[in-house]
OpenMM code with the backbone's topology and positions (N, CA, C; nanometers):
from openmm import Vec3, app, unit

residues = "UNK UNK UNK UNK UNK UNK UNK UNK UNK UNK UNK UNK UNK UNK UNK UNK UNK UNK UNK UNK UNK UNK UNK UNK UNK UNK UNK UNK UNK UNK UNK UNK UNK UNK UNK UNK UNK UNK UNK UNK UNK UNK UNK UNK UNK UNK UNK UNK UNK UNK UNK UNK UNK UNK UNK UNK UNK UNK UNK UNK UNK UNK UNK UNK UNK UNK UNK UNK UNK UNK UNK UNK UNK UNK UNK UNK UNK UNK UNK UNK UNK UNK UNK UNK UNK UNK UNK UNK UNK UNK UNK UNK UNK UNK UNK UNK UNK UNK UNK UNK UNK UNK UNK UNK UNK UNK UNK UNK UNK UNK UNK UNK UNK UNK UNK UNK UNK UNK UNK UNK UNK UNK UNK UNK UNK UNK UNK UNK UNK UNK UNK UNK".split()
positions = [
    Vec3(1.1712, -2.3553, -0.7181),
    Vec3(1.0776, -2.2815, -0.6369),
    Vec3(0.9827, -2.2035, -0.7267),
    Vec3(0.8549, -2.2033, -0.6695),
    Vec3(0.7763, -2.1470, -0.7627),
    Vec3(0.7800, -1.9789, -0.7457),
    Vec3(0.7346, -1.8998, -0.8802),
    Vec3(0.7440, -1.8062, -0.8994),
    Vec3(0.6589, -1.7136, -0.9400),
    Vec3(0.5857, -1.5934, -0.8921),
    Vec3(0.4244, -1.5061, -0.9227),
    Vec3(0.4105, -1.5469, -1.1022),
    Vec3(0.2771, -1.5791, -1.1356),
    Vec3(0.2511, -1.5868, -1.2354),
    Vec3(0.0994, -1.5449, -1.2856),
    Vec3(0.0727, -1.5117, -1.3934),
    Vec3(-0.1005, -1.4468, -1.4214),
    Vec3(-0.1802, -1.4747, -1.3442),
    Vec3(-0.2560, -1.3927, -1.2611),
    Vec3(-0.3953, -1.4129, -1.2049),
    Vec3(-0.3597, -1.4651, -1.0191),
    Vec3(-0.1921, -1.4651, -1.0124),
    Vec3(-0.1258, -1.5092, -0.8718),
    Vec3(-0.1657, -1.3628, -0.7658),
    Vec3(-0.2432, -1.3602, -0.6714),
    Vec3(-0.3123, -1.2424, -0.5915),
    Vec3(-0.2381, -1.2918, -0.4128),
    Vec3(-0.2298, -1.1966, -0.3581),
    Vec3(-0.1537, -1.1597, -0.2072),
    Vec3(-0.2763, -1.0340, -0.1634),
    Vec3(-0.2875, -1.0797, -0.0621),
    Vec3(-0.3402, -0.9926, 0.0370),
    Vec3(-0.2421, -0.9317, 0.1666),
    Vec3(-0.2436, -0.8147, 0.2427),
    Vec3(-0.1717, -0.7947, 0.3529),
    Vec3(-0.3039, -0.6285, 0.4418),
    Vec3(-0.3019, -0.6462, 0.4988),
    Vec3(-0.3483, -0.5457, 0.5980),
    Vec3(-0.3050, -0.4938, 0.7097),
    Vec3(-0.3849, -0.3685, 0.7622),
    Vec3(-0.2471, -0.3134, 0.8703),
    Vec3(-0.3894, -0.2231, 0.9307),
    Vec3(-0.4115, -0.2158, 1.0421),
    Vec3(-0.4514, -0.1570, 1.1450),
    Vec3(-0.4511, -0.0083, 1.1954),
    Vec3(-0.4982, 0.1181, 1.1527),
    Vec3(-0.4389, 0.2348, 1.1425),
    Vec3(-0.4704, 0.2973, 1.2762),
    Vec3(-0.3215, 0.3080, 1.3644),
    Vec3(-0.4204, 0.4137, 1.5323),
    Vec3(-0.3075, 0.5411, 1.4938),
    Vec3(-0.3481, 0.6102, 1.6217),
    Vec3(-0.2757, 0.7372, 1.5822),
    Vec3(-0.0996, 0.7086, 1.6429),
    Vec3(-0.1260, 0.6065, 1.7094),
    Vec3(0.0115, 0.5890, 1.7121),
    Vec3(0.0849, 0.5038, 1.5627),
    Vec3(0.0206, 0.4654, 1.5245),
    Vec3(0.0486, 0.3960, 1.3618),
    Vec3(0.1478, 0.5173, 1.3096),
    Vec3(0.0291, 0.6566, 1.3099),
    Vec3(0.0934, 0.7583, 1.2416),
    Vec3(0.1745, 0.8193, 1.2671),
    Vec3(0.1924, 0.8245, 1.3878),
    Vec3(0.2928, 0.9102, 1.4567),
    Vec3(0.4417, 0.8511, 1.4687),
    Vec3(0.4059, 0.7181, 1.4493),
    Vec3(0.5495, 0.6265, 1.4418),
    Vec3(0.5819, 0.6500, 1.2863),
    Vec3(0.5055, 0.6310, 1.1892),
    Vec3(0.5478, 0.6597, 1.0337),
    Vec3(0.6066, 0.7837, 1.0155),
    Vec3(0.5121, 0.8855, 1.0918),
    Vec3(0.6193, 1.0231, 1.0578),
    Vec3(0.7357, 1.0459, 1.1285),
    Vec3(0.7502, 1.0099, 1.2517),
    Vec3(0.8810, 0.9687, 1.3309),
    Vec3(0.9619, 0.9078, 1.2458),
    Vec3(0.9783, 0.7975, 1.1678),
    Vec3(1.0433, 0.7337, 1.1133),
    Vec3(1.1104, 0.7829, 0.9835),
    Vec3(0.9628, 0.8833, 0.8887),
    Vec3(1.0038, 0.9043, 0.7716),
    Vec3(1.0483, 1.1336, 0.7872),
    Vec3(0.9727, 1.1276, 0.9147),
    Vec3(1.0258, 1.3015, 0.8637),
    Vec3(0.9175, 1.3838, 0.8173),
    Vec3(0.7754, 1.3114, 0.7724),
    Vec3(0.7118, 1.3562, 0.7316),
    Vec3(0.5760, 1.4510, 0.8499),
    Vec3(0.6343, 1.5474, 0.8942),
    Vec3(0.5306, 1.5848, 1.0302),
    Vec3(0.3945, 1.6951, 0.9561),
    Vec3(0.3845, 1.6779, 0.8440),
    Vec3(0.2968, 1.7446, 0.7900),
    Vec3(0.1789, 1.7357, 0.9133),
    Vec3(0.1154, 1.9013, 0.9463),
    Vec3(0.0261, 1.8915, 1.0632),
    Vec3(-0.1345, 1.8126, 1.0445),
    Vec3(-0.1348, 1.7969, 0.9033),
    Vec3(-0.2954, 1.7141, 0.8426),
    Vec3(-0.2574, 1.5480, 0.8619),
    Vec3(-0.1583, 1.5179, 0.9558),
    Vec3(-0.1437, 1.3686, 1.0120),
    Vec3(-0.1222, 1.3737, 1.1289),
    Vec3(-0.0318, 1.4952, 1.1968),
    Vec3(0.0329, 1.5127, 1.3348),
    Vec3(-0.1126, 1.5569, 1.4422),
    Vec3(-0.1921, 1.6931, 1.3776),
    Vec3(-0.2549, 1.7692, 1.4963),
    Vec3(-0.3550, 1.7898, 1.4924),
    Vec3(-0.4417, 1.6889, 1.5581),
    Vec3(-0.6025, 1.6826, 1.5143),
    Vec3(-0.6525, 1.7961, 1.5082),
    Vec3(-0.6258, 1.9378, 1.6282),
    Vec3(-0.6963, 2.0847, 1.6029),
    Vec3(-0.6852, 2.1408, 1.4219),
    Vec3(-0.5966, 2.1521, 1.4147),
    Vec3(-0.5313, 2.1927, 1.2718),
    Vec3(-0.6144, 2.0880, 1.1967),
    Vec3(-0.5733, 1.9217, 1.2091),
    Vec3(-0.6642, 1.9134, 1.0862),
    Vec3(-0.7778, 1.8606, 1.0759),
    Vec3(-0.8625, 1.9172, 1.2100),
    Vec3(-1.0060, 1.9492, 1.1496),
    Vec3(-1.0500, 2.0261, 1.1087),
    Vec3(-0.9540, 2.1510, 1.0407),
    Vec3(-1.0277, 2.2555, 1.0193),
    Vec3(-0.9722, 2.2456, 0.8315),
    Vec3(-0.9306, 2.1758, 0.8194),
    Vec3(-0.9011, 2.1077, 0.6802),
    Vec3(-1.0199, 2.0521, 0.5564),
    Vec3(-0.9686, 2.0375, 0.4759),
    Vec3(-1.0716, 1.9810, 0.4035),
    Vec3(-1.1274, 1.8059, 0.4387),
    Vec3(-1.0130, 1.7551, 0.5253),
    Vec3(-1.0383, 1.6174, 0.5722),
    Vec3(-1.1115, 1.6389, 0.6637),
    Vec3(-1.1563, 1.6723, 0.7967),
    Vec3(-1.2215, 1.7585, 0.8797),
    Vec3(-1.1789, 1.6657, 0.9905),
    Vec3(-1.0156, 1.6677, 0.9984),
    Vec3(-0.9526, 1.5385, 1.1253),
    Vec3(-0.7925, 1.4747, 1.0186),
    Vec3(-0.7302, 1.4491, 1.1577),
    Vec3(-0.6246, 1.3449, 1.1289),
    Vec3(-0.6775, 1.2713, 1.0514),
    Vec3(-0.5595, 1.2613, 0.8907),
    Vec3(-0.5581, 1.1285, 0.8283),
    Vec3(-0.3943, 1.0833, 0.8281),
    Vec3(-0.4014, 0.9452, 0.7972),
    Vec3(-0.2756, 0.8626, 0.7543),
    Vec3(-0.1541, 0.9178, 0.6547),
    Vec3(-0.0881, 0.8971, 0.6815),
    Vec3(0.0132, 0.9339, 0.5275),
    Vec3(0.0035, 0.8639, 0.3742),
    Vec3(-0.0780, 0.8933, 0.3231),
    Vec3(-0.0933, 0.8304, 0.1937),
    Vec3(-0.0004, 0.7246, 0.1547),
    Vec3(0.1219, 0.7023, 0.1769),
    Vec3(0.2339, 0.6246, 0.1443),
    Vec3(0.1937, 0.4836, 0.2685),
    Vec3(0.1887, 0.4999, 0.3739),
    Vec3(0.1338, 0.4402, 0.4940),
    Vec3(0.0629, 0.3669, 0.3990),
    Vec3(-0.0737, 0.3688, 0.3304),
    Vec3(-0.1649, 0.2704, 0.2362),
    Vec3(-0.0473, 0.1793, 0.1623),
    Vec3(0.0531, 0.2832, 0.0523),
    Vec3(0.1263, 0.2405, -0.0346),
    Vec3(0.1590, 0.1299, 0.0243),
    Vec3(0.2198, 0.1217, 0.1484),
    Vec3(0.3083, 0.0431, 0.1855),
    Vec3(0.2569, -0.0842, 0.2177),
    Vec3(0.1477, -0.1159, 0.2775),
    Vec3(0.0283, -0.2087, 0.2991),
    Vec3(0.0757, -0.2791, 0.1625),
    Vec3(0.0610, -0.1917, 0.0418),
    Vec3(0.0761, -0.2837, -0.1166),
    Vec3(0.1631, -0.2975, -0.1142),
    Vec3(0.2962, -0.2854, -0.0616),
    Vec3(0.4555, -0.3280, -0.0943),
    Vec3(0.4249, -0.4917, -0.0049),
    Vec3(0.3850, -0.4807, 0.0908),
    Vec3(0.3354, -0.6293, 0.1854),
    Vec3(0.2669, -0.7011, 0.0876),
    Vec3(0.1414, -0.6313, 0.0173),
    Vec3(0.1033, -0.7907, -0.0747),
    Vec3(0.1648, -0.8208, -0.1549),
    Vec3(0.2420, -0.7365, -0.2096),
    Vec3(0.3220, -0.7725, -0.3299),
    Vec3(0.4393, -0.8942, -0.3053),
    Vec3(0.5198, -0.8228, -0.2011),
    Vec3(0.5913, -0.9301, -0.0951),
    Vec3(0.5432, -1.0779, -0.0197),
    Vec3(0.3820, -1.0984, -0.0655),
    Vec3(0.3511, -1.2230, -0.0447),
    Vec3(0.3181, -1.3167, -0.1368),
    Vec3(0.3659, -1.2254, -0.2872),
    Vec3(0.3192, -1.3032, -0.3925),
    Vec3(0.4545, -1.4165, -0.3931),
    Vec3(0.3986, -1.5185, -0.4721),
    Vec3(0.5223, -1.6419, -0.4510),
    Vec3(0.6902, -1.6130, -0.5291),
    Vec3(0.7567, -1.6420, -0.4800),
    Vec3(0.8861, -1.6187, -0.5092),
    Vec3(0.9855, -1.5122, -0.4315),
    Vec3(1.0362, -1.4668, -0.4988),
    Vec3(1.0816, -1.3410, -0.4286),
    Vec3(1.0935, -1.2139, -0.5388),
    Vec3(0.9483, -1.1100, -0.4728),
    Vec3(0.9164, -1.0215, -0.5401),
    Vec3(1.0816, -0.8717, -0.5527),
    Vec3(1.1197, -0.8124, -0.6213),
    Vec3(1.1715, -0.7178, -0.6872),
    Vec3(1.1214, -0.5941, -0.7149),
    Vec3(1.0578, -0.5060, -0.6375),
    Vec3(0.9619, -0.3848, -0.6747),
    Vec3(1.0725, -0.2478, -0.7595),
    Vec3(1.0215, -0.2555, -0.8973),
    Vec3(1.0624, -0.1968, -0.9904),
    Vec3(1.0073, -0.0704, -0.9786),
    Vec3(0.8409, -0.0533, -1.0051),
    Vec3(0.8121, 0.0515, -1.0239),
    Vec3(0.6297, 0.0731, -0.9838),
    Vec3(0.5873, 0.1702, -0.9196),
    Vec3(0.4680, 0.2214, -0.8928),
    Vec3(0.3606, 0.3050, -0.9395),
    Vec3(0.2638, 0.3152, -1.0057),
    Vec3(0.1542, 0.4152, -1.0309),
    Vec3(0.0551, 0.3698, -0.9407),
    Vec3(0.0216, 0.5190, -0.8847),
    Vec3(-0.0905, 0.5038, -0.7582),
    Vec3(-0.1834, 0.6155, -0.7416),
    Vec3(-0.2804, 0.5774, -0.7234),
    Vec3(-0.3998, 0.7725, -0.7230),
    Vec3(-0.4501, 0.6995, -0.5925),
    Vec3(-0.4461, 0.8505, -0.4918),
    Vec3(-0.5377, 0.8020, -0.3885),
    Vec3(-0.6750, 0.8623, -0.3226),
    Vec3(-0.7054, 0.7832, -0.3613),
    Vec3(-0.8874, 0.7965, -0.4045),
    Vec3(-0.9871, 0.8514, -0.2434),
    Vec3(-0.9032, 0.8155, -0.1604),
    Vec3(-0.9921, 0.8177, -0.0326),
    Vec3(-0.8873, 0.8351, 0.1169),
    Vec3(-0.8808, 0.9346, 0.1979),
    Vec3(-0.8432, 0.9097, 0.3415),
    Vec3(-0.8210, 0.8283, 0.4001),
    Vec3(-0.7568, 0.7802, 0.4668),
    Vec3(-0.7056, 0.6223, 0.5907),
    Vec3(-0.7310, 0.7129, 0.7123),
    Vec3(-0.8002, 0.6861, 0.7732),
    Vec3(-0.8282, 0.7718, 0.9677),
    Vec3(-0.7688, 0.6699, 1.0760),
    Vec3(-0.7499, 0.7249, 1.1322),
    Vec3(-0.7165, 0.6265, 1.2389),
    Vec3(-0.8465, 0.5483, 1.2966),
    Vec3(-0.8090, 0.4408, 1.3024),
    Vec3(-0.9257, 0.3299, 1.3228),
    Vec3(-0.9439, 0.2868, 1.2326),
    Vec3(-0.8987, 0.2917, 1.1190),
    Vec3(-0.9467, 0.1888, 1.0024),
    Vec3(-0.8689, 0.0879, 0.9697),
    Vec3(-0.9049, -0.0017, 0.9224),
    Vec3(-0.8274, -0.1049, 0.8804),
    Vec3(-0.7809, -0.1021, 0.6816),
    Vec3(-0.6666, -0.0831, 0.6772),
    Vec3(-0.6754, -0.1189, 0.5158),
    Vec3(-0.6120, -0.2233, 0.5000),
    Vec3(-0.6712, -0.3182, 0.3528),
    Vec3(-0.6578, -0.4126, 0.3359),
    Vec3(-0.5849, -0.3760, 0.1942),
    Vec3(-0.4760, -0.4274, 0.1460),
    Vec3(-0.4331, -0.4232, -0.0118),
    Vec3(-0.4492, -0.5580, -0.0669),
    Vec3(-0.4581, -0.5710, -0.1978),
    Vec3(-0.4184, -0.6880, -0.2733),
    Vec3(-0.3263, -0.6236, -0.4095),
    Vec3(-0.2625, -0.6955, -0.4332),
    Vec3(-0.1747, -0.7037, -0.5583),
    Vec3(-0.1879, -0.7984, -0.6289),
    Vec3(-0.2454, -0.8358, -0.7476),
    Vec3(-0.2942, -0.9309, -0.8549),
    Vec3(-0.2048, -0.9063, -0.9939),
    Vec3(-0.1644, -1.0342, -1.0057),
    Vec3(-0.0797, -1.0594, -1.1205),
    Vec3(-0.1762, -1.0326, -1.2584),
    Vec3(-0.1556, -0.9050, -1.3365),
    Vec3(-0.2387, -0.9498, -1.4311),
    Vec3(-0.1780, -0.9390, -1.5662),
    Vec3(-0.0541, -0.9192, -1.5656),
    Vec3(0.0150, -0.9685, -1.6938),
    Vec3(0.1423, -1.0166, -1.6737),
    Vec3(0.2108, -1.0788, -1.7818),
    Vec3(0.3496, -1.1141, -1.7925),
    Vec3(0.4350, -1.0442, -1.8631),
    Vec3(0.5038, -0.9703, -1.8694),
    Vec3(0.5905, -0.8867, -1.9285),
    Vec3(0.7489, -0.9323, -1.9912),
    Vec3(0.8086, -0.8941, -2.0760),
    Vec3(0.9529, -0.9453, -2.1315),
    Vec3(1.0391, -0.9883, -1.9881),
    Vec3(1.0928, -1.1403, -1.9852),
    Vec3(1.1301, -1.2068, -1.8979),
    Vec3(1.0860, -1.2273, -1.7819),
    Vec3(1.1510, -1.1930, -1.6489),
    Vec3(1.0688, -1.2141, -1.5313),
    Vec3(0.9847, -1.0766, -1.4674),
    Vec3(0.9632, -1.0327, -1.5496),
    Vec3(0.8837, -0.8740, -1.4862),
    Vec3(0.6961, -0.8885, -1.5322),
    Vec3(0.6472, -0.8790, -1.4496),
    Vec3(0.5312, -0.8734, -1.3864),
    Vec3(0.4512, -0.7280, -1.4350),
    Vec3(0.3243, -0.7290, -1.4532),
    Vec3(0.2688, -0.6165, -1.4372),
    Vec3(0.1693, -0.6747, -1.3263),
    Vec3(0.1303, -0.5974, -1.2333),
    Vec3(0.0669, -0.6348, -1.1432),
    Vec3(-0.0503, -0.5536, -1.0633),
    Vec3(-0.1950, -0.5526, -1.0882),
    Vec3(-0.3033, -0.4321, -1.0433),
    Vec3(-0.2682, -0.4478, -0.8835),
    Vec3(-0.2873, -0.3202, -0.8164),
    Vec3(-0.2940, -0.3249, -0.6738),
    Vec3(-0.4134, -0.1823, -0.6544),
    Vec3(-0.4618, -0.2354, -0.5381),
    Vec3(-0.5578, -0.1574, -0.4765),
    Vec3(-0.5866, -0.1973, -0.3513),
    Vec3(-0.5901, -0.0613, -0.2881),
    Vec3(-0.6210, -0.0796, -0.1425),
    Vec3(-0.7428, -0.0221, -0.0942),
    Vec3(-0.8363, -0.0340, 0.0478),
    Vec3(-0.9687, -0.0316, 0.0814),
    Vec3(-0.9853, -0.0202, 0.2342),
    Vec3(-1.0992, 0.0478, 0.2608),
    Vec3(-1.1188, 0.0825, 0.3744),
    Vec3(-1.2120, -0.0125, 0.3693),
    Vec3(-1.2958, -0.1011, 0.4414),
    Vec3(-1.4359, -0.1551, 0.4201),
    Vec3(-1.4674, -0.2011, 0.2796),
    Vec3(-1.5488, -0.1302, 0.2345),
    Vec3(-1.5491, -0.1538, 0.0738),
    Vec3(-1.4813, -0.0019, -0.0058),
    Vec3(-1.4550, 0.0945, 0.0113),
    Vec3(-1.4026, 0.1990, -0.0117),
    Vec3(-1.2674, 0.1795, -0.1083),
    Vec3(-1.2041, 0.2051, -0.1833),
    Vec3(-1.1080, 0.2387, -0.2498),
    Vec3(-0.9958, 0.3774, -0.1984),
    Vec3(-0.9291, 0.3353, -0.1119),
    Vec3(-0.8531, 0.4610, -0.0840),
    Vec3(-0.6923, 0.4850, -0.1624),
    Vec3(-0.6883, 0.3685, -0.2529),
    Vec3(-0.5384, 0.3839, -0.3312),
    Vec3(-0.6029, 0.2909, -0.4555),
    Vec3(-0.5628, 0.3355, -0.5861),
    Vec3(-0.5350, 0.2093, -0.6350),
    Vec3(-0.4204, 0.2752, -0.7237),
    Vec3(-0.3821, 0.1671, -0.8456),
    Vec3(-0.3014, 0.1710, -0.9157),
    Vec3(-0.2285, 0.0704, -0.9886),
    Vec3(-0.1100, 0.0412, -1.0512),
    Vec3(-0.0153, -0.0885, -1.0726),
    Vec3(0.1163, -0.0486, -1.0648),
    Vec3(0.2125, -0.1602, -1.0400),
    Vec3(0.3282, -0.2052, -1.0056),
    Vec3(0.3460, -0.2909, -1.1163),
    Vec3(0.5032, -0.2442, -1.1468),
    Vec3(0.5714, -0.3645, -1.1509),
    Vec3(0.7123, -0.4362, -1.1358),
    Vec3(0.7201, -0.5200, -1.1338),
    Vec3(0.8054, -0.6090, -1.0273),
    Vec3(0.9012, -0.7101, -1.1140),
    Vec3(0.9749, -0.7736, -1.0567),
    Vec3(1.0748, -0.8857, -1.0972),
    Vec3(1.0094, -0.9681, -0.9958),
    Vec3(0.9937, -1.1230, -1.0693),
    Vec3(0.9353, -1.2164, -0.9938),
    Vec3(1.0485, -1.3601, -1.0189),
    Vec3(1.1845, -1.3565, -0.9054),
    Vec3(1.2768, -1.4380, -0.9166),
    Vec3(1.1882, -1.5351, -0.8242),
    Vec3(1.2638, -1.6912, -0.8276),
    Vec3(1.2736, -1.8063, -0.7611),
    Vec3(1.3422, -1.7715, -0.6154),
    Vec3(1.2859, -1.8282, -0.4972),
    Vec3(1.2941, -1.7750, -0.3918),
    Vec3(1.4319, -1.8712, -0.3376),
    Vec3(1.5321, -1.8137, -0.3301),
    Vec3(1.6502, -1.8358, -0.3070),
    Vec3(1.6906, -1.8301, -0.1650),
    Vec3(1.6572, -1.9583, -0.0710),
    Vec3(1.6904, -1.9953, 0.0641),
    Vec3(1.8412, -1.9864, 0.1224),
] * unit.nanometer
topology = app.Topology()
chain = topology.addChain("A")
for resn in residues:
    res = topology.addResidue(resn, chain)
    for name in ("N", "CA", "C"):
        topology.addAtom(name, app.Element.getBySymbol(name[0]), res)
């Protein structure tokens, strides 16, 4: 079975409503009021509900997970460059751009509103043979 190799790229996207968010912080605990309460956070420096920054992250755990084989997520560096609002769509890709000692991957990822940059960073990963 084939396995992620240099220049091997995954796309995944995800749809952001306010129920998006409200289910992520339900899930994770995170009720910070600059995602929960639009009064509160328009009076913020965002000037309105945004996403949970990790919410983007996770979009990149999906492309990474579509690169070929069966991906292993080791490790993350990420800056996030821009807000996710509800109504936006972000799109990630994860691009293979080196090979590292045995099956470990270095891999660029960045995610986008439109053309916008709202995460980027790199990962890297174990890239085993996909074991049915």
């Amino acid at each position: 079975m084939p396995v992620a190799a240099v220049d091997d790229a995954a796309t995944a996207s995800i749809d952001v409503t306010t129920e998006t968010i409200d289910r992520y912080a339900a899930l994770t605990g995170d009720e910070n009021p600059i995602h929960l309460d639009e009064a509160y956070a328009s009076e913020t420096m965002f000037g309105g509900r945004v996403a949970h920054g990790m919410l983007a992250a996770g979009v990149v755990s999906a492309a990474l997970a579509s690169l070929p084989g069966d991906i292993v997520y080791l490790d993350q560096e990420c800056s996030f460059e821009a807000p996710v609002r509800p109504g936006d769509t972000v799109e990630a890709r994860a691009t293979v751009a080196e090979s590292l000692d045995g099956d470990r991957l270095r891999v660029e990822t960045v995610a986008a509103v439109d053309d916008e940059t709202v995460l980027e960073g790199e990962a890297t990963v174990l890239s085993l043979p996909h074991e049915p």
